[in-house]
DOVEXPA-732607 format. One record per residue: residue number from 1; residue in one letter; x, y, z of N, C-alpha, C in turn. Coordinates in steps of 0.05 Angstrom, whole numbers, plus 5000, padded with zeros to 4 digits. Example, Ala and Ser with C-alpha at 12.3 -4.5 7.8 and 13.67 -1.06 7.14 Angstrom:
BEGIN
[pt 1, A, [5264, 4886, 5156], [5246, 4910, 5156], [5264, 4934, 5156]];
[pt 2, S, [5257, 4955, 5142], [5273, 4979, 5143], [5258, 5001, 5157]];
This chain:
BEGIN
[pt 1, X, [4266, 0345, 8233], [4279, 0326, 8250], [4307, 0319, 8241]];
[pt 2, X, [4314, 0326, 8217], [4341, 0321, 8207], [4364, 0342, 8210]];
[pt 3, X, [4347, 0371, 8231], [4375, 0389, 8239], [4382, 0374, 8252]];
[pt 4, X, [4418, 0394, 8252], [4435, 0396, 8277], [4421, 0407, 8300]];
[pt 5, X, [4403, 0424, 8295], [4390, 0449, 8316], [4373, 0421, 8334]];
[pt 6, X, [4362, 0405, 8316], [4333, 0390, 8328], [4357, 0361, 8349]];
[pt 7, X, [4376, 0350, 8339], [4394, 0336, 8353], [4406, 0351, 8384]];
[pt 8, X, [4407, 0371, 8373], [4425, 0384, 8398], [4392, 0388, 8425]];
[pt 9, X, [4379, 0397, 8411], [4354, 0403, 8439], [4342, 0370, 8437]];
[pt 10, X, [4342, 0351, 8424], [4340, 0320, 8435], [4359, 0310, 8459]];
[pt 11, X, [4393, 0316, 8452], [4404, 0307, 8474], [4410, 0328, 8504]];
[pt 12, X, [4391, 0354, 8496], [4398, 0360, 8525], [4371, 0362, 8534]];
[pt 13, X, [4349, 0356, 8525], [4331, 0338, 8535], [4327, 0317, 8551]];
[pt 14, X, [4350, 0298, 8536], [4353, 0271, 8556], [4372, 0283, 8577]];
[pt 15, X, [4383, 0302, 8574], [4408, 0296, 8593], [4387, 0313, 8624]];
[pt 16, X, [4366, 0329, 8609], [4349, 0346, 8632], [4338, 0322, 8645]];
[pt 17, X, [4327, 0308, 8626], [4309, 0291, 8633], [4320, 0268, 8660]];
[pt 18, X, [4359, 0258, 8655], [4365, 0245, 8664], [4373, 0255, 8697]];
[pt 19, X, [4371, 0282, 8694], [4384, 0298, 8716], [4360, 0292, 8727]];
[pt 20, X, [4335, 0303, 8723], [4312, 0308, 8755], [4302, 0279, 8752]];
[pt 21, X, [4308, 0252, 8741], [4294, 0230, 8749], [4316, 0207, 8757]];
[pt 22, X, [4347, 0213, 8759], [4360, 0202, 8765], [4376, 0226, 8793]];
[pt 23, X, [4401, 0235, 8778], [4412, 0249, 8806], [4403, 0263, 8826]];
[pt 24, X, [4379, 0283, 8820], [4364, 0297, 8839], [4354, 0278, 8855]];
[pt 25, X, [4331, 0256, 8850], [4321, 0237, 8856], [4331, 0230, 8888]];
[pt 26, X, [4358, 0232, 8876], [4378, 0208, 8893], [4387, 0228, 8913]];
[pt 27, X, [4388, 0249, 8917], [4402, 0270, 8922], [4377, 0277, 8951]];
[pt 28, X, [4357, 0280, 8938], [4319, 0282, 8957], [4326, 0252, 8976]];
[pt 29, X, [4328, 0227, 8962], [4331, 0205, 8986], [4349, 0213, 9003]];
[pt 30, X, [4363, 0221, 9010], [4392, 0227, 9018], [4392, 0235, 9036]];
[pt 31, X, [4368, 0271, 9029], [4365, 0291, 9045], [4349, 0276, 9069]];
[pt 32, X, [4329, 0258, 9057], [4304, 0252, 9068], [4317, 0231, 9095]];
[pt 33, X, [4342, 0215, 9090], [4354, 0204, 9102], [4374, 0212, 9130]];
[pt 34, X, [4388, 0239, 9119], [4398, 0248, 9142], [4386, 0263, 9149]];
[pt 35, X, [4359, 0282, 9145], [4332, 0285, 9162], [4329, 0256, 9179]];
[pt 36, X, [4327, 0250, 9179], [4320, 0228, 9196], [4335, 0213, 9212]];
[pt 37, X, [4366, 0219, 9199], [4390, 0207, 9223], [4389, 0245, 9239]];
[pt 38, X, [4387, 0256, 9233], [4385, 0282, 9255], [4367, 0287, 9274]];
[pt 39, X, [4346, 0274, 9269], [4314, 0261, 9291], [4323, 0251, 9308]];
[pt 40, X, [4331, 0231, 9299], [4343, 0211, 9328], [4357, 0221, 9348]];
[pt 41, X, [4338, 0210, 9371], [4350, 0223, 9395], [4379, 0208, 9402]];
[pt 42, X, [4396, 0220, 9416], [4421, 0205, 9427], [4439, 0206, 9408]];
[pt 43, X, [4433, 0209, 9375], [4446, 0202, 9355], [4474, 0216, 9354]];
[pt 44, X, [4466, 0240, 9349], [4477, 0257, 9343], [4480, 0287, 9364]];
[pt 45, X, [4501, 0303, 9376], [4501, 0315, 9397], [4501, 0349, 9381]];
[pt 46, X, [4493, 0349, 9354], [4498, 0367, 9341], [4464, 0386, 9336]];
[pt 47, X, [4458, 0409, 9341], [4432, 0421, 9338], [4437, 0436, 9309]];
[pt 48, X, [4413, 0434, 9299], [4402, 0435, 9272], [4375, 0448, 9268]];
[pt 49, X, [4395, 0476, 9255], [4371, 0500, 9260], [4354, 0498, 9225]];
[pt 50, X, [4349, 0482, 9209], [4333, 0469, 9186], [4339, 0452, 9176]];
[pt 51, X, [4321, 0438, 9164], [4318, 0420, 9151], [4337, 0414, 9131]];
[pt 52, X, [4348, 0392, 9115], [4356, 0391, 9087], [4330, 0387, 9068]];
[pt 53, X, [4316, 0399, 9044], [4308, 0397, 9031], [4293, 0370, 9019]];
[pt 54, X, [4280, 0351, 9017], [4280, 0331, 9020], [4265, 0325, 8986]];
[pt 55, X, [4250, 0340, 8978], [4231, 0342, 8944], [4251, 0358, 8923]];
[pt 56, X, [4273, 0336, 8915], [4288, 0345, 8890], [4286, 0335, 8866]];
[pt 57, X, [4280, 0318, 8867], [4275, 0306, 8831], [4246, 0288, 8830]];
[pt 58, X, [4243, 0281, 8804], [4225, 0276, 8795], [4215, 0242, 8798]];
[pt 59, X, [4194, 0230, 8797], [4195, 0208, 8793], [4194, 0200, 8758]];
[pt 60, X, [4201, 0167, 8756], [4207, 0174, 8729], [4179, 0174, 8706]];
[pt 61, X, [4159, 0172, 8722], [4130, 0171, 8711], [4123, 0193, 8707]];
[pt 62, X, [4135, 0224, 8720], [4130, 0247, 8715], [4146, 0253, 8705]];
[pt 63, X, [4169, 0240, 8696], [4192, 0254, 8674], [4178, 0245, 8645]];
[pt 64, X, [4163, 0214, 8648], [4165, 0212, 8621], [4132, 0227, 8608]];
[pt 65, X, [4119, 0241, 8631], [4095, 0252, 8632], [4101, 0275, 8610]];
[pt 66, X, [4124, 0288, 8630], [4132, 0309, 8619], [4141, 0316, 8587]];
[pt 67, X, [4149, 0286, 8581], [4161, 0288, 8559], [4140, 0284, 8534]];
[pt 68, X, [4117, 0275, 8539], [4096, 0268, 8528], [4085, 0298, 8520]];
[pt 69, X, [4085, 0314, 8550], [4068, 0340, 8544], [4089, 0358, 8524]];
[pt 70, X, [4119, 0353, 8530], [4134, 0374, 8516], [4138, 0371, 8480]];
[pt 71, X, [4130, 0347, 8473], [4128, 0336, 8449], [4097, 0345, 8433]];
[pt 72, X, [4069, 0346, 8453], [4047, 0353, 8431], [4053, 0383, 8438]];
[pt 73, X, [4059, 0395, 8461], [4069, 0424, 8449], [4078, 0429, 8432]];
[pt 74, X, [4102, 0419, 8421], [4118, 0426, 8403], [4120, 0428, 8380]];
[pt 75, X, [4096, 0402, 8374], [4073, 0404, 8345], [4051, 0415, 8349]];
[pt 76, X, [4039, 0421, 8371], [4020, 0443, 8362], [4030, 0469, 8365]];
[pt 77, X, [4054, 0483, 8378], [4057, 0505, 8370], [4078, 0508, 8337]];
């Protein structure tokens, strides 16, 4: 725990970690949002041959799930 090696895969851990439970997150509301201003009838005069993606990030109960499982991996392997 006292490498450089073991610091450097800690902070890009958090930074994975902060990406799919914060920006992706936010990114899926978004989609899920203008899906739904594109529904509306009258709204909009523009046709829309798919969807935007709406399941991009994580919640943060499955980020910190994750982090739980990637830690007894890492002592038991």
């Amino acid at each position: 725990m006292d490498s450089a090696i073991f610091a450097l895969a800690f902070i890009v851990a958090f930074v994975v970690m902060y990406d799919a439970c914060g920006v992706r997150r936010a990114a899926g509301k978004q989609a899920a949002l203008l899906n739904k201003l594109i529904e509306t009838p009258g709204l909009t005069g523009m046709q829309v041959s798919e969807k935007l993606v709406e399941v991009l990030g994580h919640t943060p109960v499955q980020v910190f799930v994750g982090a739980i499982i990637g830690v007894v991996v890492g002592v038991v392997v």
